[in-house]
BALOZA-820528 format. One line per 5 residues: number of its first residue (from 1); for each residue x, y, z of N, C-alpha, C, O. Coordinates in nm, 2 decimals, padded with zeros to 4 digits. Layout:
// residues N
NUM	X,Y,Z,X,Y,Z,X,Y,Z,X,Y,Z; ...
END
This chain:
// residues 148
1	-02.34,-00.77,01.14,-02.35,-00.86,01.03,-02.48,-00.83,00.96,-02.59,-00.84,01.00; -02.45,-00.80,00.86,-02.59,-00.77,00.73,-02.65,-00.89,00.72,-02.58,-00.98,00.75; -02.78,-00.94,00.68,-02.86,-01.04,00.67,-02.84,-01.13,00.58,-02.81,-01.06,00.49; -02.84,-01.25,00.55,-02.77,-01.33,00.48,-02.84,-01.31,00.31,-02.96,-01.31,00.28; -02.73,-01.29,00.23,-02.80,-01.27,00.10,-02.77,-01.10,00.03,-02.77,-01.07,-00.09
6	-02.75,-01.03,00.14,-02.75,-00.94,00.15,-02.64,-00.86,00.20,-02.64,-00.84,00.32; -02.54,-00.81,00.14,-02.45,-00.74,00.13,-02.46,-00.66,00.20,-02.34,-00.64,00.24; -02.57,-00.54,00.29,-02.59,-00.39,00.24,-02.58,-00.36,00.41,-02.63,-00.45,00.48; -02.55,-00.30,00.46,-02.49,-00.25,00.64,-02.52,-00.13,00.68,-02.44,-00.06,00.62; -02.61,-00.06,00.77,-02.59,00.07,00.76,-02.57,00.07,00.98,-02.63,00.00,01.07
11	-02.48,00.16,00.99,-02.45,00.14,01.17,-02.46,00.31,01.15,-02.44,00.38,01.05; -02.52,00.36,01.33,-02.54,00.43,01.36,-02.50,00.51,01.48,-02.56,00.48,01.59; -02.43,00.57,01.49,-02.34,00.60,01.68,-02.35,00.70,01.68,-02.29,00.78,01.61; -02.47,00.74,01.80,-02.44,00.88,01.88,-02.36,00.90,01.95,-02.31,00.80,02.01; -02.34,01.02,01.97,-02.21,01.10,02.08,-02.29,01.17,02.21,-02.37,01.24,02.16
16	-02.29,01.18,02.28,-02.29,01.22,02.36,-02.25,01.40,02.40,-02.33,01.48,02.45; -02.14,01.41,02.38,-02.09,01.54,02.35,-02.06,01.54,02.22,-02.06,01.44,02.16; -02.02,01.65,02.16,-01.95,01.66,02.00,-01.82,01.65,02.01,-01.74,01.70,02.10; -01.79,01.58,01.91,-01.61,01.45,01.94,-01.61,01.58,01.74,-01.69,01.64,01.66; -01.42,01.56,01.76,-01.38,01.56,01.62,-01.32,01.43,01.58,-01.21,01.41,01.63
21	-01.36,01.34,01.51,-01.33,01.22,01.47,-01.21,01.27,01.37,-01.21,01.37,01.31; -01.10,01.14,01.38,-00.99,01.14,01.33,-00.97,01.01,01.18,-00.95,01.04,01.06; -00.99,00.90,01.23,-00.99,00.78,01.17,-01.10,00.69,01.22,-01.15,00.70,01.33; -01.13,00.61,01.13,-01.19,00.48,01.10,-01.15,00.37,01.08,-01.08,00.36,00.98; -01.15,00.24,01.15,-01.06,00.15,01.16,-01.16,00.01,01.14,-01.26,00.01,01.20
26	-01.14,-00.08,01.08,-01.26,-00.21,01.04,-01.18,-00.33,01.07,-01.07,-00.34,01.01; -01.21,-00.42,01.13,-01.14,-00.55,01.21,-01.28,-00.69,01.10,-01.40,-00.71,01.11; -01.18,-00.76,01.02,-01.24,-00.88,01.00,-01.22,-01.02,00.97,-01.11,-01.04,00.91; -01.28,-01.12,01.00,-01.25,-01.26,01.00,-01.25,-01.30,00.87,-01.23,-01.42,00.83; -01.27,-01.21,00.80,-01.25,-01.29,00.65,-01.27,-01.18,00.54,-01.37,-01.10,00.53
31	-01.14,-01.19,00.45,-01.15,-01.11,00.36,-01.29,-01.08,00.26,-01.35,-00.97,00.26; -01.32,-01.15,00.21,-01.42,-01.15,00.10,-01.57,-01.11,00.19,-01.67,-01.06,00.14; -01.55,-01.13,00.31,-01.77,-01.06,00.42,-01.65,-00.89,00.47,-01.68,-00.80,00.55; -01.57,-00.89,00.43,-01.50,-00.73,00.47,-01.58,-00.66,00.37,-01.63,-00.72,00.27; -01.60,-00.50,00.38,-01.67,-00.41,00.33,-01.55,-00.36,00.22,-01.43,-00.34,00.24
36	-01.64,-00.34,00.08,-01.51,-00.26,-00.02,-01.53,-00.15,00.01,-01.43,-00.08,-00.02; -01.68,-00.06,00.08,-01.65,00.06,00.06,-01.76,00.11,00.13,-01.86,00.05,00.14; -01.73,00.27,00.18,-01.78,00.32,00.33,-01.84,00.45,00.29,-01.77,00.54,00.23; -01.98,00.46,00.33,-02.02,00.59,00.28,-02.10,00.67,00.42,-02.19,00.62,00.50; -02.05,00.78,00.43,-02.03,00.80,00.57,-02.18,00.94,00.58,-02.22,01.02,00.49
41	-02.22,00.93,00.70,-02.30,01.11,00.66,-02.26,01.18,00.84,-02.19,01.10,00.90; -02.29,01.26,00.88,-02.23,01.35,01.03,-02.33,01.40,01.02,-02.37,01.48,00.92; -02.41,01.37,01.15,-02.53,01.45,01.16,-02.65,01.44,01.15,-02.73,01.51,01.21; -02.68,01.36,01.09,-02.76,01.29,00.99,-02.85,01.14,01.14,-02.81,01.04,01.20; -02.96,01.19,01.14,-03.00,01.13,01.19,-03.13,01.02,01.18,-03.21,00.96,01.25
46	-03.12,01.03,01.06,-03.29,00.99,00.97,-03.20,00.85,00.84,-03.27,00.76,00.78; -03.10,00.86,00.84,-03.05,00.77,00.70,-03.09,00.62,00.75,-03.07,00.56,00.85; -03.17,00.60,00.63,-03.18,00.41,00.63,-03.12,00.39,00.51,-03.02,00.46,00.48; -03.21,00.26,00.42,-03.14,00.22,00.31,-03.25,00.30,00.21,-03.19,00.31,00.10; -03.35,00.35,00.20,-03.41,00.44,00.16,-03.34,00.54,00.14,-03.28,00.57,00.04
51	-03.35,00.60,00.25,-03.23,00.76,00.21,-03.13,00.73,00.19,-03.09,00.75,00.07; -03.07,00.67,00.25,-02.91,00.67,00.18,-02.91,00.64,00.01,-02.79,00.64,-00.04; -03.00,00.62,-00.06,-03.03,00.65,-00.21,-03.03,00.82,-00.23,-03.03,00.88,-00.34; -03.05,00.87,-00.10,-03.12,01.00,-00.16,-03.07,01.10,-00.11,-03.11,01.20,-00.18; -02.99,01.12,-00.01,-02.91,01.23,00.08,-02.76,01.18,00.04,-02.73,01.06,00.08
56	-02.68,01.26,-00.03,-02.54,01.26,-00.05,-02.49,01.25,00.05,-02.54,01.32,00.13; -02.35,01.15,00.12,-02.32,01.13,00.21,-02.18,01.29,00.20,-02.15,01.35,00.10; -02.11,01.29,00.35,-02.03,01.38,00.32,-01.89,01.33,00.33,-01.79,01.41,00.33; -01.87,01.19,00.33,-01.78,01.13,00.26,-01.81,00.97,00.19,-01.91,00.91,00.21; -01.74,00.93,00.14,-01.73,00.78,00.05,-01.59,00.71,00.01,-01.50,00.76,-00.06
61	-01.58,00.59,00.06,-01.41,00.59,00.08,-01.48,00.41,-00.01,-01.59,00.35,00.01; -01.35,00.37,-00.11,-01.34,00.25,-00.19,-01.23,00.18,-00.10,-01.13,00.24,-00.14; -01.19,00.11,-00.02,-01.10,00.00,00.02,-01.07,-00.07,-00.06,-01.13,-00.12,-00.16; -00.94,-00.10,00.01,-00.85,-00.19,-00.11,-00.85,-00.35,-00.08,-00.87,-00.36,00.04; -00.85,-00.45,-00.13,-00.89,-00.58,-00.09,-00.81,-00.62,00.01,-00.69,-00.64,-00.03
66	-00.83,-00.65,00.14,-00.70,-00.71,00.20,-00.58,-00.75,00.16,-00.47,-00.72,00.21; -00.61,-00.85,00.06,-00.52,-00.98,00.02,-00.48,-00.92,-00.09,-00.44,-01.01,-00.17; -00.46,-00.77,-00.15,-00.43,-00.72,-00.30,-00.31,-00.64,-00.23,-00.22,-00.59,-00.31; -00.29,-00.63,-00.10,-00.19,-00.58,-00.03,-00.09,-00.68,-00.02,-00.10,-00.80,00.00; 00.05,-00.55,-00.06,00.13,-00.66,-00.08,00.26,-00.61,00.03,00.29,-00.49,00.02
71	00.32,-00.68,00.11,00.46,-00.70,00.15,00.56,-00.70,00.13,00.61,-00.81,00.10; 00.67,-00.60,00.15,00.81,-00.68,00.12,00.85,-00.70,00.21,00.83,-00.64,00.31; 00.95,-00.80,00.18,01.00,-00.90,00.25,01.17,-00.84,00.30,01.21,-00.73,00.24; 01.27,-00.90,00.40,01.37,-00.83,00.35,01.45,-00.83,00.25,01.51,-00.72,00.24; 01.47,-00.91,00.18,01.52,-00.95,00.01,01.45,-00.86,-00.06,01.50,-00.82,-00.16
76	01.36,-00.82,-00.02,01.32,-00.72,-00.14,01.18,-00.82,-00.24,01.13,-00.76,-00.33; 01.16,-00.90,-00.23,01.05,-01.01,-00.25,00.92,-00.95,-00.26,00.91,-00.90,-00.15; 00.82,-00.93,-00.32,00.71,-00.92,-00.26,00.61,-01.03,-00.29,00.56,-01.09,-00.37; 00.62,-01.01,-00.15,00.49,-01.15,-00.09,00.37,-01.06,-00.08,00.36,-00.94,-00.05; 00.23,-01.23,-00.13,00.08,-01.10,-00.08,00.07,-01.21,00.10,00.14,-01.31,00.14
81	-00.02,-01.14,00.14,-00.02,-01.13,00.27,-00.07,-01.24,00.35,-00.19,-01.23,00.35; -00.03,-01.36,00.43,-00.04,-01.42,00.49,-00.22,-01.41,00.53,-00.25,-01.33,00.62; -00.36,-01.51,00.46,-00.46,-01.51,00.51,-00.51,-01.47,00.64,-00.60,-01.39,00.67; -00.41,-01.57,00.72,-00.42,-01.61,00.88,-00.44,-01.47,00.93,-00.52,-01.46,01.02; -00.37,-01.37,00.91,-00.36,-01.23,00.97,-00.52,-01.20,00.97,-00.61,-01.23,00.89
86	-00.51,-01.10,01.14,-00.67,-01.06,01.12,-00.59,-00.98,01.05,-00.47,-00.96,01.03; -00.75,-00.92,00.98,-00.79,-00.88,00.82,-00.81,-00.69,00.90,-00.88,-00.66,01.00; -00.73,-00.59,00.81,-00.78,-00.42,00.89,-00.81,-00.35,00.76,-00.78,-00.37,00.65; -00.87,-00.28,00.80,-00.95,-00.14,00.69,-00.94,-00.07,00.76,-00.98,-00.11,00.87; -00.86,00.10,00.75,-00.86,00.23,00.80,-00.87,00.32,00.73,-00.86,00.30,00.61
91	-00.88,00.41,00.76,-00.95,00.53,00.67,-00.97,00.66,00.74,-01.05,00.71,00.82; -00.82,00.71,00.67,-00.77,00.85,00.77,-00.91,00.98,00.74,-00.95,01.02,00.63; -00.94,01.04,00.87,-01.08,01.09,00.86,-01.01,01.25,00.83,-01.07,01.34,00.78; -00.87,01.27,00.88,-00.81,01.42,00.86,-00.72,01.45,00.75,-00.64,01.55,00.75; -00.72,01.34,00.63,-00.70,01.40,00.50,-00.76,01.50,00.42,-00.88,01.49,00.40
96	-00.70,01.62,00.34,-00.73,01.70,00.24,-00.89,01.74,00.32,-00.91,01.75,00.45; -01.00,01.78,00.23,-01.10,01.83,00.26,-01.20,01.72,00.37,-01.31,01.77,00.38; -01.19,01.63,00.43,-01.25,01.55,00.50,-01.22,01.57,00.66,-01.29,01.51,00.74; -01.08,01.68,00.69,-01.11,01.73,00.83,-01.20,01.84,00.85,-01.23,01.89,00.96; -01.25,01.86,00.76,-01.34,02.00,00.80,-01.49,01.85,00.85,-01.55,01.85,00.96
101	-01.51,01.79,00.77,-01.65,01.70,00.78,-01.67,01.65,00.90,-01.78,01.64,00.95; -01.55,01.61,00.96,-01.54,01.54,01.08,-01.54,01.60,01.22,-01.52,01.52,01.31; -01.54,01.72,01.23,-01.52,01.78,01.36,-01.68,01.85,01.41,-01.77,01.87,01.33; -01.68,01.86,01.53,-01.79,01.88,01.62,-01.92,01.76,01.56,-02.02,01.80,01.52; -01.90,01.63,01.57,-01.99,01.55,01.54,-02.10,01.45,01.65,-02.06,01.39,01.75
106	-02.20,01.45,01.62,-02.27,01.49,01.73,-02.31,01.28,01.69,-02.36,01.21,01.78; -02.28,01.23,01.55,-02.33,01.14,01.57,-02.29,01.07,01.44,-02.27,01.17,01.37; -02.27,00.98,01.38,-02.20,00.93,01.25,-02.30,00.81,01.20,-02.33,00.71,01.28; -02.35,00.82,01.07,-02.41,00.67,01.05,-02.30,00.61,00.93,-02.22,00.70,00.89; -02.30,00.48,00.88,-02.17,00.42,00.80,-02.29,00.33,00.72,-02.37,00.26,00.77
111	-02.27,00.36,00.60,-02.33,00.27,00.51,-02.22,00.15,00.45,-02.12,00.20,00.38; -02.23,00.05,00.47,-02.10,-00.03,00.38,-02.21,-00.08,00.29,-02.30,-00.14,00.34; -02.20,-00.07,00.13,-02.30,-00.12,00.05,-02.26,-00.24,00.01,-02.33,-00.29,-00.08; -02.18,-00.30,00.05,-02.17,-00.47,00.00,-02.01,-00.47,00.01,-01.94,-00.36,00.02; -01.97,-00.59,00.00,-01.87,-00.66,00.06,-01.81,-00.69,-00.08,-01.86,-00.66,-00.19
116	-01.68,-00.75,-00.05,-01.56,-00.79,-00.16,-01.61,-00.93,-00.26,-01.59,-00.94,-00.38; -01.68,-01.02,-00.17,-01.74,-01.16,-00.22,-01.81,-01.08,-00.30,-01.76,-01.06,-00.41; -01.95,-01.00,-00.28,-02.03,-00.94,-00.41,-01.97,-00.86,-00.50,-02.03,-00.85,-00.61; -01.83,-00.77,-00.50,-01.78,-00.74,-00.55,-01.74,-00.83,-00.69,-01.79,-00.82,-00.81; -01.65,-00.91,-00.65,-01.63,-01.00,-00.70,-01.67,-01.08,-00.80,-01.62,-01.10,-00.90
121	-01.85,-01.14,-00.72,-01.90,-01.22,-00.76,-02.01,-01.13,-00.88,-02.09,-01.20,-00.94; -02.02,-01.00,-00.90,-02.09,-00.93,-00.95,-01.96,-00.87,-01.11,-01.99,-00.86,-01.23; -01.85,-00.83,-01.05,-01.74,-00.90,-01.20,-01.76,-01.01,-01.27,-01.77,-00.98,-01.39; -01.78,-01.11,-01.25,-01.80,-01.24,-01.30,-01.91,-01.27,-01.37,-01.93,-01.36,-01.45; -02.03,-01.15,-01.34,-02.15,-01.18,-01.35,-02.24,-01.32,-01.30,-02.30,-01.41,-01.36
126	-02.21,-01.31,-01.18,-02.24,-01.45,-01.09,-02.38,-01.32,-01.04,-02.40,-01.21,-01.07; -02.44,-01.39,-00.96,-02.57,-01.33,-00.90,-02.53,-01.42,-00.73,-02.61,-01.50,-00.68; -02.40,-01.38,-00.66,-02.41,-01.45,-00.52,-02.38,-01.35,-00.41,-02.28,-01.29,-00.37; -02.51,-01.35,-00.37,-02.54,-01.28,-00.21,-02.43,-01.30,-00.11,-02.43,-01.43,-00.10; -02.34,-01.26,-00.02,-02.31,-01.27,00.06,-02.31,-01.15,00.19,-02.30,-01.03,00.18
131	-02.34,-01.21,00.31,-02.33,-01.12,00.47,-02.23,-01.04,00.48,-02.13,-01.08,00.52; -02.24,-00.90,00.44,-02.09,-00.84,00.53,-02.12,-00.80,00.69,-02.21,-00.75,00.76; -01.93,-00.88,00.70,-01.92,-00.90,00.82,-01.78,-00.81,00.89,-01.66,-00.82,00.86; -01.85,-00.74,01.01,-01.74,-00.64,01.07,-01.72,-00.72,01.23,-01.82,-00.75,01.30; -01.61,-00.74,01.25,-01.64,-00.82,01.37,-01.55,-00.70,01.46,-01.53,-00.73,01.58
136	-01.52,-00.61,01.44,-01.51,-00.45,01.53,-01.43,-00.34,01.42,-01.35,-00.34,01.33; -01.51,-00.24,01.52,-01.50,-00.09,01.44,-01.48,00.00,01.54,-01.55,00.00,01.64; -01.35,00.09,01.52,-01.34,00.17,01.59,-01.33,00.32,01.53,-01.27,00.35,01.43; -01.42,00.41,01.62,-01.36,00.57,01.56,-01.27,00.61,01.68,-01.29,00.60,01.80; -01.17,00.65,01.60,-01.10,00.74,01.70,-01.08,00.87,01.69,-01.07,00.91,01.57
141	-01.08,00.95,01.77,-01.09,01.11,01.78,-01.10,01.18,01.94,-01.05,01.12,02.03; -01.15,01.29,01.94,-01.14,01.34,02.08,-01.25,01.42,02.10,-01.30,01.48,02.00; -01.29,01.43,02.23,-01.38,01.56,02.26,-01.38,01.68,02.20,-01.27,01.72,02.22; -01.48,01.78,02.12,-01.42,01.89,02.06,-01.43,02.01,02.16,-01.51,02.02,02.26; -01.33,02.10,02.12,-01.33,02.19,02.24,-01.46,02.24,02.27,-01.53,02.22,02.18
146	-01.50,02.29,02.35,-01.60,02.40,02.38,-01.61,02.56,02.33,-01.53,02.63,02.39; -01.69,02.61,02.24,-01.67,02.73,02.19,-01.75,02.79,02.30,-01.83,02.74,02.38; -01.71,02.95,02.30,-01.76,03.05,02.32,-01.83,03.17,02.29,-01.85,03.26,02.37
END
């Protein structure tokens, strides 16, 4: 959880061995402290909120609002999506040019620069801070082979 007031998130996971990462997966209790968007770097072991102004990340993904997702129903209806549901963000890591970025990664940092509430509340021209909140994140991927 980002500091209250404050939108801005940066998480950091070393590996152990070098993994080729596949997907990105974001679990949250509430649409609006959910992240609109993910700026990723591999490798990168120095990024705060300083650099991340200043080292291009080697990807950047926009999410779509939970609740902008829509349903059909069997009639063919479309319903938007039942609040109550936990709330998911994924973000396929082996589309188009972004499987090359992801393989032999020794360590991943994730910038989320603000959440859906500041999104929002920054359309409006409102000035309201809100916490983004991830209440679990997963990468998924596998050990990368061992070269020779």
């Amino acid at each position: 959880c980002s500091n209250e007031g404050d939108g801005d998130l940066i998480i950091h996971i070393p590996f152990r061995v070098e993994v080729n990462l596949t997907s990105l997966s974001i679990q949250g209790a509430s649409a609006l402290s959910m992240p609109h968007s993910v700026q990723i770097w591999v490798n990168h072991d120095d990024i705060d909120f300083e650099t991340a102004e200043e080292v291009m990340p080697q990807a950047h993904h926009h999410f779509e609002h939970p609740s902008e997702k829509k349903k059909t129903s069997r009639g063919g209806a479309v319903q938007s999506r039942p609040q109550s549901e936990p709330l998911f963000l994924n973000l396929d890591l082996t589309k188009g040019r972004r499987r090359a970025k992801f393989k032999k990664v020794l360590s991943i940092t994730m910038r989320f620069p603000g959440n859906f509430a500041e999104k929002y509340a920054e359309e409006r021209g409102e000035d309201e801070g809100a916490a983004t909140r991830i209440d679990f994140l997963a990468l998924n991927g596998m050990e990368s082979e061992p070269t020779q």
